[in-house]
N, C-alpha and C positions, 0 to 999 in steps of 0.2 A: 480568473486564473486560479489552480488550483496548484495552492504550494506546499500544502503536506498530506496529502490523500493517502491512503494506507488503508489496503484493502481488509474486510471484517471478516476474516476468515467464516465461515458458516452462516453469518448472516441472511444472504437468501436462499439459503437450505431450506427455509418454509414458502417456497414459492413465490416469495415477493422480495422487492427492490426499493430502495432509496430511488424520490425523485427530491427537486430541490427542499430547499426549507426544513429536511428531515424526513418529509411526506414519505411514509408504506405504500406501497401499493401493490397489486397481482403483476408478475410475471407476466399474465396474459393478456393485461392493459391493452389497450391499441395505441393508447404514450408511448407504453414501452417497446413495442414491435414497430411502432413508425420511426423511432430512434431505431431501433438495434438495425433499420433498415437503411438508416442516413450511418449511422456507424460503418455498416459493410461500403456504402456508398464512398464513404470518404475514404476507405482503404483499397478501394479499386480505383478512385484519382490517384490517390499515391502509387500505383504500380504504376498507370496512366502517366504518371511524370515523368518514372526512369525508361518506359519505353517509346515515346513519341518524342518530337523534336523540340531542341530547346523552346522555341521558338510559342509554344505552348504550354510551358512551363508555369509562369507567373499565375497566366490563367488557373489553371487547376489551383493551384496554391491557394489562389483567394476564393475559390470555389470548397475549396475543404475548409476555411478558414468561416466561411457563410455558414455549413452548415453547423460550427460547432454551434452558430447564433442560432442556426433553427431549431434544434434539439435542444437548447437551453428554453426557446420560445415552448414548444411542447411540453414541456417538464415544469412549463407554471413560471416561466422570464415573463414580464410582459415588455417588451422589446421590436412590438409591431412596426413602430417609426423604423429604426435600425435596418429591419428586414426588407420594410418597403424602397428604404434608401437605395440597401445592396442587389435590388431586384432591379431598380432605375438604374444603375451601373450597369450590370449585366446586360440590361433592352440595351443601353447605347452599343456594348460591343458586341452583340449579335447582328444590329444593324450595320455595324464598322464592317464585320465578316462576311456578310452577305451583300453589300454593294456591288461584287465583280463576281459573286459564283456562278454559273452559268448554270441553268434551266436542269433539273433531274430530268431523265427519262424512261428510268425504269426504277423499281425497288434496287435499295443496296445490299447486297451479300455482303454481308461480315467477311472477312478473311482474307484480305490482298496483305496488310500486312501484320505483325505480331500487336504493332502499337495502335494501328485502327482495329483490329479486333476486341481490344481491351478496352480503347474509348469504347466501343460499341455494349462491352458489356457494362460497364457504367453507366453509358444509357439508358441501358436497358433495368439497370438496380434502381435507376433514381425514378425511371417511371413508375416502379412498383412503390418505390417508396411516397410517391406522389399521389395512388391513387388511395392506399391507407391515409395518407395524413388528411385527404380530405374528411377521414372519420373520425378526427380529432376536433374536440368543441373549442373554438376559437381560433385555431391552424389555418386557416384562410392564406395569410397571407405567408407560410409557408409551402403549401401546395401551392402558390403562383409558381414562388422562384424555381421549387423542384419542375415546376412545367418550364420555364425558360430556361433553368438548367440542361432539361433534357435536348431542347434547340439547340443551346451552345456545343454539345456533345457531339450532336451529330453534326455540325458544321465543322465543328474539330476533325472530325473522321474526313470531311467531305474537301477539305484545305491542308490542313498540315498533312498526311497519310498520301498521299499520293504512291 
């Protein structure tokens, strides 16, 4: 938990950023870009919250709450246990959500309503964010979750959004 962060004014004025431990590194890391991609990630659950039904609330919650662990895992946490944990959580309730959905039959269009639109773009962040972190050396078991994440998303869109 960070309890007195205090941004350095100019600091990555030379093109590079803090990861953990003090570590410099380039701006154009694929560290830094597979976070700043879970970054946006976790701020379109947050909109994802206030516009879908209570009812899928907590979810996202612990969902933004995962990814702070995997962006700290990318940034040099070693934390794999943890991730693999919050990845087994997630498989049971994708399983709990899919027991009674009945069979797709066509591709989904985004747009029935404001709050299935917005899961959808979430979905659609964390895939991207998923396919960079596969370019991350040791990120393994971070590109799991962002893949089961993206499950959970669209099952969100496919059950609560009606």
């Amino acid at each position: 938990m960070l309890t007195n962060f205090k941004p350095a004014m100019g600091s990555g004025d030379d093109g590079t950023t803090g990861l953990l431990l003090g570590r410099r590194v380039s701006k154009t890391d694929v560290r830094v870009k597979a976070n700043a991609l879970i970054d946006e990630l976790t701020a379109w659950l947050g909109l994802a919250k206030t516009k879908g039904p209570a009812s899928s609330r907590d979810g996202l919650e612990a969902a933004q709450k995962d990814l702070f662990t995997l962006a700290a895992h990318i940034a040099g946490l070693d934390n794999s246990k943890t991730i693999e944990s919050v990845t087994r959580k997630l498989e049971k309730e994708i399983t709990r959500l899919s027991e009674n959905l009945p069979k797709l039959k066509s591709f989904t269009v985004p747009g029935k309503t404001e709050a299935e639109a917005t899961l959808h773009l979430a979905r659609a962040r964390c895939r991207s964010a998923e396919i960079l972190t596969w370019h991350v050396k040791k990120a393994k078991p971070c590109a799991v979750y962002l893949n089961r994440l993206s499950d959970y998303l669209f099952l969100l869109t496919q059950i609560s959004c009606k």
